[in-house]
N, C-alpha and C positions, 0 to 999 in steps of 0.2 A: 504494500500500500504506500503509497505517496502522502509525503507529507508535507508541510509546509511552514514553518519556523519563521517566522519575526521578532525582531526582540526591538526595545527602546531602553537603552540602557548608559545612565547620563555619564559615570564611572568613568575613565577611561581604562583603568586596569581590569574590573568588572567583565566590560564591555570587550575589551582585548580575550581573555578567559576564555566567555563565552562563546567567541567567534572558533577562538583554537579550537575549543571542545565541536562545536557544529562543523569543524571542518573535517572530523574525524569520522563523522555520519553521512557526510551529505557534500555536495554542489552550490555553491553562494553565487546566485544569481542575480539579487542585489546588494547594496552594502548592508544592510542588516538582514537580509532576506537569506533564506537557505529552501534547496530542496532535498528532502532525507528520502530512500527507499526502505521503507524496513517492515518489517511484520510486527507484531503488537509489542510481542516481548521488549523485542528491542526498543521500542519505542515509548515501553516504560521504562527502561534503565536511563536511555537518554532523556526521560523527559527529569529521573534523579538525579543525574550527574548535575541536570540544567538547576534544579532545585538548589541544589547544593552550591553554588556558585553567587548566586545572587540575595539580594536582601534590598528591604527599604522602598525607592518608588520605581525600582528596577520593574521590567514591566516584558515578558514573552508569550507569544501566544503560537498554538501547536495546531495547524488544521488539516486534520486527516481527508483526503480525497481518495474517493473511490474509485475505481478501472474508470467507471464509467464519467465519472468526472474529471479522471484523469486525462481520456482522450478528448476531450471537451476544451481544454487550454489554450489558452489564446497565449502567444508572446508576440508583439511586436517588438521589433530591435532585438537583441541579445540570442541568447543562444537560446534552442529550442528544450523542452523539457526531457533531461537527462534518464536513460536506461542501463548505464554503470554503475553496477554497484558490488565491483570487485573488490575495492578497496575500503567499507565500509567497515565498522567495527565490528567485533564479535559479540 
């Protein structure tokens, strides 16, 4: 399942963190923006790891899209939505 990771995070250390840590899930398609492939499990570990990192008026939201919303995505400009996910976490 595809995911979809936003964060608003004022920090800059915080906010550095958190990028590192979604980089290890996923594809950053815009600068706070990420796109995760993962199945539920994983998807709760990462949503801990993300728990765990932040605090205060740190702010991320997790939106799970379905196959079928998934073919449904619109990108104009950038790159199209991502189907690697060899290198994601375990």
């Amino acid at each position: 399942m595809l995911f979809i990771v936003a964060y608003d995070i004022p920090e800059d250390g915080t906010r550095s963190q958190v990028a590192a840590e979604l980089q290890n899930w996923g594809h950053r398609v815009q600068y706070s923006v990420f796109e995760c492939d993962l199945d539920l499990r994983r998807a709760r570990k990462l949503e801990a790891r993300l728990r765990a990192l932040i605090s205060g008026p740190d702010n991320i939201r997790i939106y799970p899209l379905c196959g079928g919303c998934r073919a449904r995505v619109v990108t104009i400009g950038g790159k199209p939505v991502s189907a690697d996910v060899n290198y994601y976490q375990v």
